[in-house]
C-alpha positions as CSV (number, residue, x, y, z in Angstrom):
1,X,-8.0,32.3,16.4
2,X,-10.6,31.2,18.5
3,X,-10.4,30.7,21.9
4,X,-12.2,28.0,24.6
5,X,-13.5,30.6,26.1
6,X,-15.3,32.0,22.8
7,X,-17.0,28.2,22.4
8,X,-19.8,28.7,25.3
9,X,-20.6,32.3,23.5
10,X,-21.5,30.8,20.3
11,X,-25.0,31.2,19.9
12,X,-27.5,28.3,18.4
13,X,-28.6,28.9,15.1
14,X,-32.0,30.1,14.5
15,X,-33.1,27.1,12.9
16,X,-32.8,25.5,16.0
17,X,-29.6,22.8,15.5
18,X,-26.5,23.6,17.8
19,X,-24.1,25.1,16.4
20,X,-20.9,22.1,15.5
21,X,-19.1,24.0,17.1
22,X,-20.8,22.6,21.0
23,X,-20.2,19.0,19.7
24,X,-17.3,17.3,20.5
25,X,-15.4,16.7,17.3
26,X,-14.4,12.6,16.8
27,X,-10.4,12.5,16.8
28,X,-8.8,10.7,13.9
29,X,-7.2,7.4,14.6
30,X,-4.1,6.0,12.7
31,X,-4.7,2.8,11.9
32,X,-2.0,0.9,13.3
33,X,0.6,-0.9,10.3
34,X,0.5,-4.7,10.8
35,X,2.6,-6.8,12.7
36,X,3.8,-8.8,9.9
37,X,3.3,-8.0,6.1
38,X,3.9,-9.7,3.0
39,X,3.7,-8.3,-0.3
40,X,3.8,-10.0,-3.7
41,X,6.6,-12.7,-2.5
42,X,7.0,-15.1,-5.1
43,X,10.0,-18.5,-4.6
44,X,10.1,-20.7,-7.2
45,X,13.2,-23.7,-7.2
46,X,14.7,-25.6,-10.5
47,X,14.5,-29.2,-10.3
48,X,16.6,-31.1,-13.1
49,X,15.2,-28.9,-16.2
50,X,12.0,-27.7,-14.8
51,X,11.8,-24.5,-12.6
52,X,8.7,-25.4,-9.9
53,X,7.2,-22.3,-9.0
54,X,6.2,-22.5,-5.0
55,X,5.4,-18.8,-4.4
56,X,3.8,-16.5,-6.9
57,X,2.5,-13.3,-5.9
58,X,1.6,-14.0,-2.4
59,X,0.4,-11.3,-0.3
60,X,-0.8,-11.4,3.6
61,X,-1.1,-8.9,6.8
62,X,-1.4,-10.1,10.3
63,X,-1.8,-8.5,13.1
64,X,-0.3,-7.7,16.4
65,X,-0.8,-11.0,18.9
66,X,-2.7,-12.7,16.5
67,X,-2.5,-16.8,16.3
68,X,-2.9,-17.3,12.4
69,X,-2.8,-21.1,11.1
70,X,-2.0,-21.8,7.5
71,X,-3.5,-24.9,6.0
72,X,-2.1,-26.6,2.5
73,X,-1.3,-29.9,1.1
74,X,2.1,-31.7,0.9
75,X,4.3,-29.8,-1.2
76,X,2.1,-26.4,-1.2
77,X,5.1,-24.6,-0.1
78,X,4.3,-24.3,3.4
79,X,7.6,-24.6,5.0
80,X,9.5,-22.3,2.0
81,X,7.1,-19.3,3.2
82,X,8.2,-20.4,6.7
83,X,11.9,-19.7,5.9
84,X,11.2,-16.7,4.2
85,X,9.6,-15.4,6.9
86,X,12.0,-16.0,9.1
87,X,14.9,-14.8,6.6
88,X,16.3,-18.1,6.2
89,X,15.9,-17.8,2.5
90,X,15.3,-14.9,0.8
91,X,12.4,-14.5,-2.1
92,X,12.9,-14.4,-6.4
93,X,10.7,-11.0,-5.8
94,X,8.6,-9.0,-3.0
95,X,9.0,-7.7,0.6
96,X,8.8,-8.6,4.0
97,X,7.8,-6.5,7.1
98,X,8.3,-7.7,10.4
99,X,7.8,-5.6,13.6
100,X,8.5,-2.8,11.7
101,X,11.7,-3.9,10.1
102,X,11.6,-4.5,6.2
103,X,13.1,-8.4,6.1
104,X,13.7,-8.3,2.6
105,X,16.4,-5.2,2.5
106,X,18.6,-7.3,5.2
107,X,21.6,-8.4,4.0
108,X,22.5,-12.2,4.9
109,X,24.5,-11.4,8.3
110,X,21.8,-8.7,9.4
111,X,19.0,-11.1,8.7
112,X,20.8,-13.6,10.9
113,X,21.2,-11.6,13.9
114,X,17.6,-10.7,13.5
115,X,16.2,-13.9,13.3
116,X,18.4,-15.0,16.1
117,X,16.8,-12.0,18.2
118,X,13.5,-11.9,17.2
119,X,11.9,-15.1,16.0
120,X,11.5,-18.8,17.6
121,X,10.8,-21.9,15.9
122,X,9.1,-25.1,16.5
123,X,9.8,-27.6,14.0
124,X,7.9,-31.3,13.6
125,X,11.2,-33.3,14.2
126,X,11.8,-31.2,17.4
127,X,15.7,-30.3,16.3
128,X,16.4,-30.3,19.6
129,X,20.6,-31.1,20.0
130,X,21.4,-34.7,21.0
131,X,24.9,-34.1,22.0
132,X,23.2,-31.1,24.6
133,X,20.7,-31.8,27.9
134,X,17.5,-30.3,28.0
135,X,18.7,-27.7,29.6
136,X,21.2,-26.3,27.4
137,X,19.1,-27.3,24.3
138,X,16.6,-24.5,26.2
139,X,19.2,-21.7,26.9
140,X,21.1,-22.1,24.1
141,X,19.5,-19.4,22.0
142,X,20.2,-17.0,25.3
143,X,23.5,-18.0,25.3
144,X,24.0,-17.2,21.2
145,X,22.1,-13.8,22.1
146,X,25.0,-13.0,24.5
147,X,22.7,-13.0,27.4
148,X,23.3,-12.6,31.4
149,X,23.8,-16.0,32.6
150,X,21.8,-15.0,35.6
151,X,18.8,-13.9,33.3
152,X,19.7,-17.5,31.3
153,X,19.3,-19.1,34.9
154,X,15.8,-17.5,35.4
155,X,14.2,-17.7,31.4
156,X,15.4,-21.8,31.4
157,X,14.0,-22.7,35.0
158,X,10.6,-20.2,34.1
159,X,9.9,-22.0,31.0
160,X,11.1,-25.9,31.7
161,X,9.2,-25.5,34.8
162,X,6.2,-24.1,32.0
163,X,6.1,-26.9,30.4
164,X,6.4,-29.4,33.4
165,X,9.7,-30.5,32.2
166,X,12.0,-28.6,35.1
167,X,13.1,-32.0,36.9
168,X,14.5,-33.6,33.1
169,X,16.5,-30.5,33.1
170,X,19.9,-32.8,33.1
171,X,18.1,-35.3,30.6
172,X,19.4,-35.9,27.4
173,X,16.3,-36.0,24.4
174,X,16.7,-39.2,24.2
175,X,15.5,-40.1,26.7
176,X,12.4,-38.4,26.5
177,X,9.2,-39.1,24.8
178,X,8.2,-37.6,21.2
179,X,5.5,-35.2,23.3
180,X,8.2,-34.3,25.8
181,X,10.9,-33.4,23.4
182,X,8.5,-31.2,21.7
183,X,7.8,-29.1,25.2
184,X,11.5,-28.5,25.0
185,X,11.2,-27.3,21.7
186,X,8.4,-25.0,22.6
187,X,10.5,-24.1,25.9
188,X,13.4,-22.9,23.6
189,X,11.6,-21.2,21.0
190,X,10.3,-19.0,23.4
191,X,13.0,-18.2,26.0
192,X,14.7,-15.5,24.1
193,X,11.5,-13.5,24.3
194,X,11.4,-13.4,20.3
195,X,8.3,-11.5,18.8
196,X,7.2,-14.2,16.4
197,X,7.0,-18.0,16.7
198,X,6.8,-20.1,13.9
199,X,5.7,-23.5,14.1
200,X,6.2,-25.9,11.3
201,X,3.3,-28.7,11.8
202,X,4.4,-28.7,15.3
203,X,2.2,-32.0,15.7
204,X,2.6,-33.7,12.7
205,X,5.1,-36.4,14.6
206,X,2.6,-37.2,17.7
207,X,0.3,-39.2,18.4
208,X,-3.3,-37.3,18.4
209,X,-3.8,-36.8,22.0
210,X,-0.5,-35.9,21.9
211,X,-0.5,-33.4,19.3
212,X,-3.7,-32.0,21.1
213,X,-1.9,-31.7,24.4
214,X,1.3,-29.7,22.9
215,X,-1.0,-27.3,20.7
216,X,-3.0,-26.2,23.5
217,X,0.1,-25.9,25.4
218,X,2.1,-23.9,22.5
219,X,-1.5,-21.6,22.0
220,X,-1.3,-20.7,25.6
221,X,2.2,-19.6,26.4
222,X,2.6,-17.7,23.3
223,X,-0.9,-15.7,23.7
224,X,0.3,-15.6,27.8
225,X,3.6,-13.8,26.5
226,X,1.7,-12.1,23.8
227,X,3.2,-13.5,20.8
228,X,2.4,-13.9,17.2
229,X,2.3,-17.3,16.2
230,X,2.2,-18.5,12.5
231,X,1.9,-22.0,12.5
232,X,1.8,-24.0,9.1
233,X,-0.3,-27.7,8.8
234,X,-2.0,-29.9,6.5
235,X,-4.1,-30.4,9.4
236,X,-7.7,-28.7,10.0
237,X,-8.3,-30.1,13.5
238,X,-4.8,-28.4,14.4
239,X,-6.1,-25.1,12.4
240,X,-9.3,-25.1,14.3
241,X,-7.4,-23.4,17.7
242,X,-6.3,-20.5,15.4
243,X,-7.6,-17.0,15.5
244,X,-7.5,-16.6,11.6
245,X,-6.7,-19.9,8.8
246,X,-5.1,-18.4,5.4
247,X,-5.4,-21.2,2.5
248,X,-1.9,-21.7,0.7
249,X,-2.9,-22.7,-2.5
250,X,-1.3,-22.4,-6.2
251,X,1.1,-20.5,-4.6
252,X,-0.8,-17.7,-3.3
253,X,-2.1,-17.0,0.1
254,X,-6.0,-17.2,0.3
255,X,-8.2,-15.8,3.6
């Protein structure tokens, strides 16, 4: 076996060339396994006696903190690769990685519990509660998680006060305008700390200035918490703030 101390012995060549052994040697680098990964997914539904196929043979890879924003047209099948993202629904065929867990081999209850844990939504109707304030529309995924109420105390007043919302804590949605009710949303999608947000045309019920104002302000708290953030629109303008846009189109996922 050679030893260090044999490397400085080694004597050049006579043609001149040092020897490889005097050069440092490049060390191999894993490449590091995607964040999220989809792999031949296919969904189709049956509508009276015709099967509609949504999904066929999609395949995608993002990466770790990336912002990706996927464009398609009304009835692409945008919000059916949401759910099975998120484990909602489950595909006719193909697998699902997320954060190193494969989706896909969950069964329904263990799919749940991850999705509860791990991923946030933002939806275009908001979904926020009506019967529930802001503020427990914003804890209320801590509180499903089983979480401290003292660590619920700190997430909710961290990200109401976020999203300039803190003094409508006791505020009913309501109450509050289309562009407020959506910085709710983003509050509560992200105070569970969930690795992936999903935002289903988060804008598509504002006004544009609106819209503007809760995209920059959804772009910046998940990239500030270092989130992924898949966010589905027939919208270019809204695609344009995205770090990567994937085409859904004939069912199939296209860079």
């Amino acid at each position: 076996m050679l030893k260090l101390s044999d490397i400085s012995a080694v004597k050049a060549p006579r043609n001149g060339h040092s020897s490889p052994l005097a050069q440092p040697q490049p060390t191999p680098t894993a490449t590091p396994a995607p964040f999220l990964r989809l792999e031949g997914l296919s969904k189709s539904y049956r509508e009276g006696d015709q099967r509609r196929v949504v999904l066929q043979d999609a395949d995608a890879t993002f990466a770790q903190g990336e912002f990706t924003a996927i464009l398609g047209r009304s009835g692409s099948g945008k919000s059916t690769l949401l759910n099975l993202i998120s484990g909602i629904d489950r595909p006719d065929a193909g697998r699902i990685w997320l954060d190193g867990q494969e989706l896909t081999a969950l069964d329904d209850h263990r799919r749940t519990l991850f999705r509860r844990r791990s991923i946030g939504f933002v939806f275009q109707f908001f979904n926020l509660i009506p019967t529930l304030t802001v503020w427990e529309n914003v804890v209320l995924p801590l509180e499903l998680n089983g979480a401290d109420p003292a660590h619920a105390r700190e997430r909710g007043q961290a990200l109401l006060a976020e999203v300039g919302l803190l003094d409508r804590a006791a505020t009913f949605p309501d109450r509050l305008s289309g562009g407020e009710q959506q910085r709710v949303a983003i509050a509560r999608a992200l105070v569970h700390d969930p690795v992936l947000v999903l935002a289903d045309e988060p804008t598509g019920n504002l006004d544009e200035a609106t819209g503007r104002q809760v995209l920059a302000l959804l772009d910046r708290l998940t990239r500030q918490a270092g989130k992924n953030l898949i966010m589905v629109t027939h919208n270019p303008d809204s695609a344009r703030r995205a770090d990567r846009v994937l085409h859904l189109r004939n069912g199939r996922l296209e860079e």
